[in-house]
C-alpha positions in Angstrom: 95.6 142.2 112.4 92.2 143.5 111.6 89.6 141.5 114.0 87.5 139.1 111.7 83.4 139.9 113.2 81.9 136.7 114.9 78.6 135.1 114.1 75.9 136.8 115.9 74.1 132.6 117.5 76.0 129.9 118.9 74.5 126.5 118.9 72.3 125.7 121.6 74.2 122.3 122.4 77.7 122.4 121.2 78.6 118.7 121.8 79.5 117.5 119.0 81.8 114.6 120.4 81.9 111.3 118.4 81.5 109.7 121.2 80.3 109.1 123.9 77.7 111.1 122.0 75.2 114.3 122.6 72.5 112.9 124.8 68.8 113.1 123.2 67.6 116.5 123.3 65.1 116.0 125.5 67.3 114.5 128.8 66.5 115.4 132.1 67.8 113.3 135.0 64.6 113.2 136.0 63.8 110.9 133.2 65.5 108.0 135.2 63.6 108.3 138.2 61.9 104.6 137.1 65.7 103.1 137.7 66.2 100.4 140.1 68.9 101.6 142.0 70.3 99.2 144.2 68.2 96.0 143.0 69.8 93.1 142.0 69.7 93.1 138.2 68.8 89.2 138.4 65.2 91.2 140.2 62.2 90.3 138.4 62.4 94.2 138.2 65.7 93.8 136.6 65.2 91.4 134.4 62.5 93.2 133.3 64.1 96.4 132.7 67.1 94.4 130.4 64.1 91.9 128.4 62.5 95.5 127.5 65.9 97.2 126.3 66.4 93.9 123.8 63.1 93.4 122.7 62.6 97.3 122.3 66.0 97.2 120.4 64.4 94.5 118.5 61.6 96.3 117.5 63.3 99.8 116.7 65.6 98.1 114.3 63.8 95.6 112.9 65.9 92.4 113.6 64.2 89.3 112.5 62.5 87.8 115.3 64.9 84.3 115.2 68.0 86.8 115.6 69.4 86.8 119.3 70.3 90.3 121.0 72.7 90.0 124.0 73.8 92.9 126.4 77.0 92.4 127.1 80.3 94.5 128.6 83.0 96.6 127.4 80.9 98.5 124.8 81.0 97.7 121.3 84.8 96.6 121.8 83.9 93.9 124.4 81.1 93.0 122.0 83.4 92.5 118.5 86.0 90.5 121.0 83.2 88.1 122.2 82.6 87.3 118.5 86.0 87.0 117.2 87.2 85.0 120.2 84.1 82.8 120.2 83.5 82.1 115.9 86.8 82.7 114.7 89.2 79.6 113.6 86.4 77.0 111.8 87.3 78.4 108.5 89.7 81.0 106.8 89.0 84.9 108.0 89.1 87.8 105.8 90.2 91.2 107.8 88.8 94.5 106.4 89.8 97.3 107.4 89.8 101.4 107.0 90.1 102.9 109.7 91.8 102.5 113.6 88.9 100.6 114.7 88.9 97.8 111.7 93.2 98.0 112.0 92.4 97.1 115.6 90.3 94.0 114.9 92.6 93.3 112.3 95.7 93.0 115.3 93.9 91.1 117.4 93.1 88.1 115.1 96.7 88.2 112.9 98.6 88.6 116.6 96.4 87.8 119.2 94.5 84.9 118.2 97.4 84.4 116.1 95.0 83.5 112.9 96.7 83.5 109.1 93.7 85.9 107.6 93.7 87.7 104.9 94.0 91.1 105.1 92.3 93.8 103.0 92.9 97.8 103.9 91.8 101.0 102.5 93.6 104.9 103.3 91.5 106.9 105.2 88.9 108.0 102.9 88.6 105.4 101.0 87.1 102.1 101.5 87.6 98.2 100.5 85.8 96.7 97.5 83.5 95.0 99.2 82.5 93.1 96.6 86.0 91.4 95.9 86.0 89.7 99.0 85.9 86.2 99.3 82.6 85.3 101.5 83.1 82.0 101.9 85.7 82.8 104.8 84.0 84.6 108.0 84.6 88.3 107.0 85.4 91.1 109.8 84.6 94.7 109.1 83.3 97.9 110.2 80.1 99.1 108.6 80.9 103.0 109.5 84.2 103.9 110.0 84.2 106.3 112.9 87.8 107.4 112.5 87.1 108.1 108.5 83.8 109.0 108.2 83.7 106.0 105.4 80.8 103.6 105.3 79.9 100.7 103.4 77.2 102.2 100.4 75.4 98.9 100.6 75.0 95.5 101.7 74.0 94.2 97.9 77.1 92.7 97.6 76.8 90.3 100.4 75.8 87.1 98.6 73.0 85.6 100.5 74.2 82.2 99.6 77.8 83.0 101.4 79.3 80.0 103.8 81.1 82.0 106.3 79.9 84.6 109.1 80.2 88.4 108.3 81.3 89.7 111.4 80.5 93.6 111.2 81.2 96.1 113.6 78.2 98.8 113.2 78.7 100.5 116.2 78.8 104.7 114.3 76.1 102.7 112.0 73.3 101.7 114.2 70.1 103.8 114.3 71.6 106.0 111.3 71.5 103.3 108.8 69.4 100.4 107.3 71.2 97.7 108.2 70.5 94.6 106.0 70.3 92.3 108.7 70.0 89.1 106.5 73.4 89.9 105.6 74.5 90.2 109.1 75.4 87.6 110.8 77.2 89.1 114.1 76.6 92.7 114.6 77.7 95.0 117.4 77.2 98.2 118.9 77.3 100.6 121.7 74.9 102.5 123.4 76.8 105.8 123.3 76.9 106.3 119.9 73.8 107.1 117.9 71.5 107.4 120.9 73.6 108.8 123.1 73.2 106.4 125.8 75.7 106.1 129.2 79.6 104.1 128.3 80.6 100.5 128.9 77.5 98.6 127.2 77.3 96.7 124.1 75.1 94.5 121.9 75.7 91.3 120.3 73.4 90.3 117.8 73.4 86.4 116.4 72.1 84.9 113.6 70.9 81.9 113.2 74.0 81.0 111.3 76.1 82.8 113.7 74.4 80.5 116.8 74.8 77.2 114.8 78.8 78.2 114.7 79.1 78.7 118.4 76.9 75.4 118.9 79.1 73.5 116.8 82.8 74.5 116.9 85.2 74.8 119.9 88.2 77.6 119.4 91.5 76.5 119.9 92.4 78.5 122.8 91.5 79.1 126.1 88.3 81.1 126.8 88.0 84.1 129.2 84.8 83.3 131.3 83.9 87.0 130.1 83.8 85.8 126.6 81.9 82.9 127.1 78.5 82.0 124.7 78.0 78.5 125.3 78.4 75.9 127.9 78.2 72.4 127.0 78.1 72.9 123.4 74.7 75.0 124.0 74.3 78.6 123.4 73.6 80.4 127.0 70.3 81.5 125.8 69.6 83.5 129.0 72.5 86.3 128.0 70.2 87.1 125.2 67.2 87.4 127.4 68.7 89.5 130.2 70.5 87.6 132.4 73.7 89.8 131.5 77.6 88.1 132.1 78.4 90.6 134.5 76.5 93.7 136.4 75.3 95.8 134.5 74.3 99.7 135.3 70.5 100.0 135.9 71.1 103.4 135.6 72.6 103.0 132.0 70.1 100.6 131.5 67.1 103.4 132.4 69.5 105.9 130.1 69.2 103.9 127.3 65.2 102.9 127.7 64.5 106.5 127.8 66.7 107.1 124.9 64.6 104.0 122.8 61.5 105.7 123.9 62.7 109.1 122.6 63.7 107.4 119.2 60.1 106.3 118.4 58.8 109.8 119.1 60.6 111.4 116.5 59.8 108.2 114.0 62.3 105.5 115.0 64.8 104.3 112.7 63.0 106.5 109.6 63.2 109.1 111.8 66.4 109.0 112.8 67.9 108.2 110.0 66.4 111.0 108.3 67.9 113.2 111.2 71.2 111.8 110.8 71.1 112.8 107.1 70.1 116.0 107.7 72.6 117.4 109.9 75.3 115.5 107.5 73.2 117.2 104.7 74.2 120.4 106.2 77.7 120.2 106.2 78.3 118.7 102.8 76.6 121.5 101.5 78.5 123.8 103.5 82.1 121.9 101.9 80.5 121.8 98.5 80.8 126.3 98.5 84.1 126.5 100.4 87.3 125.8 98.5 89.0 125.5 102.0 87.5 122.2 103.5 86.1 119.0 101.8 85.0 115.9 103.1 87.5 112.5 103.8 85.5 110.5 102.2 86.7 109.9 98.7 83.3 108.9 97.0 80.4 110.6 98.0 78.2 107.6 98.0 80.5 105.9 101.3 80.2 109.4 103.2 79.2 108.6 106.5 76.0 110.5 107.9 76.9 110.1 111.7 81.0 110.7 111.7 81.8 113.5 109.4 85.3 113.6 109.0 86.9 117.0 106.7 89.9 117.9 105.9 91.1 121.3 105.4 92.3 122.1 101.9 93.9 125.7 101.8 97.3 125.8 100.1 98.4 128.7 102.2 98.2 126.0 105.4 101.7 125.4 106.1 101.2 122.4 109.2 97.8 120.7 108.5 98.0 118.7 112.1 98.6 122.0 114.3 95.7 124.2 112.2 93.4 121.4 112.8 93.8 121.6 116.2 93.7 125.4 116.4 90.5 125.5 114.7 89.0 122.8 117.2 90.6 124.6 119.6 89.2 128.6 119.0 85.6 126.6 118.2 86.1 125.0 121.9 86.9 128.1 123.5 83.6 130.0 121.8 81.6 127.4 123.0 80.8 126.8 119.3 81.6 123.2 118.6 83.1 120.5 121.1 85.2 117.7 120.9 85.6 118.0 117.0 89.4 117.0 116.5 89.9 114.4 113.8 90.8 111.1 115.8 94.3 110.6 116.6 95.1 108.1 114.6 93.2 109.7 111.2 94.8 112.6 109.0 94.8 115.7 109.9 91.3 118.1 110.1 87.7 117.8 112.2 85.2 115.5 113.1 82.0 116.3 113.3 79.3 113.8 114.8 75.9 113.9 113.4 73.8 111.5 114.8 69.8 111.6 115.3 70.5 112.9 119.2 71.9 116.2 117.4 69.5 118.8 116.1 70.2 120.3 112.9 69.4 123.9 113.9 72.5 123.7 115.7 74.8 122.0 113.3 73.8 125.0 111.1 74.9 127.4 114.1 78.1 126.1 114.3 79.3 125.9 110.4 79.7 130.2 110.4 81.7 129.5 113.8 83.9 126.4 111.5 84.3 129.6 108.6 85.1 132.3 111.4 87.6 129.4 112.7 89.6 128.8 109.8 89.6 132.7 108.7 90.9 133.5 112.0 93.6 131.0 112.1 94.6 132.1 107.9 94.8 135.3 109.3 97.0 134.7 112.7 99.5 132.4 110.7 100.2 134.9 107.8 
C-alpha cells in the first residue's frame, strides 16, 4: 500500500469532545486562585461567588429580569428531572424527542412517573414538526440534540398565548443560540457544554408561568428532598439566589465565573454565537466538496452549530460502525481530533463539537487530518 502524505499542522487543541467540553482558550489554573476553597458555600464569600454566577448568567443571556435561575446538581440531567418531577401531571404532556437525550426524558415520564403523554419522535437527522404540537399540554423537548446534531430552526412556532409549560432541555444550545426566552418556560443546562465549564452543575431557569405551576399544584408522587422547589406551597426562592440544595464545588463555581468573564471578552452571546457558527461554518463547507461525508442533519436550516454530527457516505464502505471508529481512532492516535465518535446510541460516523470555547484555526487544522483519515482507512480496507 503506497503511504498516503500527512498534513504538514495539527491543531493546537485537539479536544474536540462533546462534552465535557474544550475549556476557554485562555485557561490557566491560575485563573481560580480567587476560589474559596474550604469555605462554607452558605459564607457570605460563597454566597457571593453563586449570586454573581446567576446574575452574570442573567446578564450574558439576557433572561428577563422576573425569570428565576437556580444552580442546582446533577448537571443538566439533574436539572430536566427537577422540572419533570416537580410540574409534570397538572395537565396532559407532550414528549418530543430526536435524539438519546429527548428518548430519555421521554422514559422517564411514560415509565417512571408513569404519565399517559403523547409521544412525538424524529430519526436521527431529522426533527419533530414543531409546529404540530399541541401547546396547550406542557411540552418536553431538547432545543439541540447533542446526539444528532439537530436543533430546533426557531422558536416562532411557540404560540405566546399557549396554556401549558414548554419544558426544553437546551443544554448543546446555551451560549450558541438565541434562545427566545418568552417561549421558555423551564430551561436547563450544564456548565460543561458551551463554556466549557467543570461536570455535575446545572441550571434551572423558571418562568413566571413555570413558578405559578409549582406554587399551585402538588405531584402525585412522593418527592425526593433533592428535587424539591417549594415548601409549603411557596417557591424556595433562596435556590435561585444561591443558597444551592446541596454543596456545590467552589472550584467549579470559580471555573465557570472565569469562563462568563472570558465570554464577554470575545462579545458574549453575539460573540459566541458567532464563534460557534464559524467553526460549524467550516465543516459544512468542508462536506459540501467531499462526496464521502455529509452532515446528519437532514435540512440544513436544523444543523446544529455546537454538535456536528456526519456521516460517512462512500459506497466502497463495507461496515459503516467499524470505519467510523477507525477514523476516530487514526485522528486520536495523530493527536488530530479527540473524542469525535458519533454517540453510542446515534448512527454510525463522527462528532464534531463546535462551541465558542473552540477556535476555528484549529477546526480548520483538523478537517485535512478527517480527509487523510478516511483515505487512509479506503485504502487499508481495499
Amino acid at each position: 500500500m503506497t503511504d498516503i502524505a500527512k498534513p504538514a499542522t495539527r491543531p493546537a487543541n485537539p479536544r474536540f469532545s462533546s462534552g465535557p467540553c474544550a475549556k476557554i482558550p485562555t485557561f490557566d489554573f491560575t485563573k481560580l486562585a480567587d476560589a474559596p476553597l474550604g469555605r462554607s458555600h452558605r459564607a457570605a464569600v460563597g454566597k457571593d461567588k453563586l449570586k454573581a454566577a446567576i446574575e452574570e448568567t442573567r446578564a450574558l443571556l439576557g433572561i428577563p429580569a422576573d425569570y428565576k435561575i437556580g444552580i442546582v446538581p446533577a448537571s443538566d440531567t439533574g436539572a430536566m428531572e427537577m422540572a419533570m418531577w416537580s410540574l409534570l401531571g397538572a395537565r396532559p404532556a407532550t414528549m418530543v424527542a430526536w435524539e438519546s437525550f429527548g428518548a430519555g426524558w421521554v422514559t422517564d415520564v411514560v415509565k417512571q412517573l408513569k404519565l399517559d403523554a403523547e409521544v412525538k419522535t424524529a430519526d436521527y437527522g431529522e426533527i419533530v414538526d414543531m409546529a404540530a404540537l399541541d401547546y396547550n399540554t406542557d411540552v418536553v423537548f431538547t432545543w439541540n440534540g447533542t446526539t444528532s446534531g439537530v436543533r430546533v430552526a426557531s422558536g416562532d412556532v411557540i404560540p405566546a398565548d399557549r396554556e401549558g409549560l414548554t419544558i426544553c432541555d437546551a443544554t448543546s444550545a446555551a451560549f450558541a443560540m438565541d434562545l427566545p426566552w418568552d417561549k421558555l418556560d423551564v430551561t436547563t443546562f450544564s456548565w460543561q457544554k458551551v463554556l466549557g465549564g467543570e461536570a455535575a452543575h446545572g441550571m434551572l431557569i423558571l418562568s413566571p408561568r413555570a413558578v405559578e405551576r409549582l406554587e399551585s399544584y402538588t405531584p402525585a408522587w412522593p418527592m425526593p428532598k433533592i428535587f424539591r422547589l417549594t415548601k409549603a406551597g411557596k417557591l424556595i426562592d433562596g435556590i435561585f439566589q444561591g443558597a444551592t440544595i446541596n454543596t456545590p464545588s467552589m472550584l467549579a463555581v470559580e471555573d465557570y465565573l472565569v469562563a462568563l468573564d472570558w465570554a464577554r471578552s470575545v462579545g458574549g452571546l453575539e460573540g459566541l454565537m458567532a464563534r460557534a457558527n464559524a467553526n460549524a461554518g467550516a465543516i459544512w463547507a468542508f462536506c459540501e466538496t467531499r462526496d464521502w461525508i455529509a452532515n446528519l442533519a437532514v435540512d440544513d436550516a436544523t444543523r446544529s452549530n455546537t454538535s456536528v454530527c456526519l456521516k460517512f457516505t462512500d459506497a466502497r464502505i463495507k461496515d459503516g460502525a467499524a470505519f467510523a471508529k477507525a477514523v476516530a481512532k487514526r485522528l486520536e492516535a495523530e493527536g488530530a481530533a479527540l473524542d469525535v465518535g458519533a454517540y453510542r446510541d446515534a448512527p454510525a460516523g463522527l462528532r464534531v463539537w463546535c462551541g465558542g470555547t473552540v477556535e476555528t484555526a484549529d477546526i480548520e487544522a483538523m478537517l485535512p487530518w478527517l480527509e487523510h483519515a478516511f483515505e487512509a482507512e479506503i485504502a487499508a480496507q481495499a
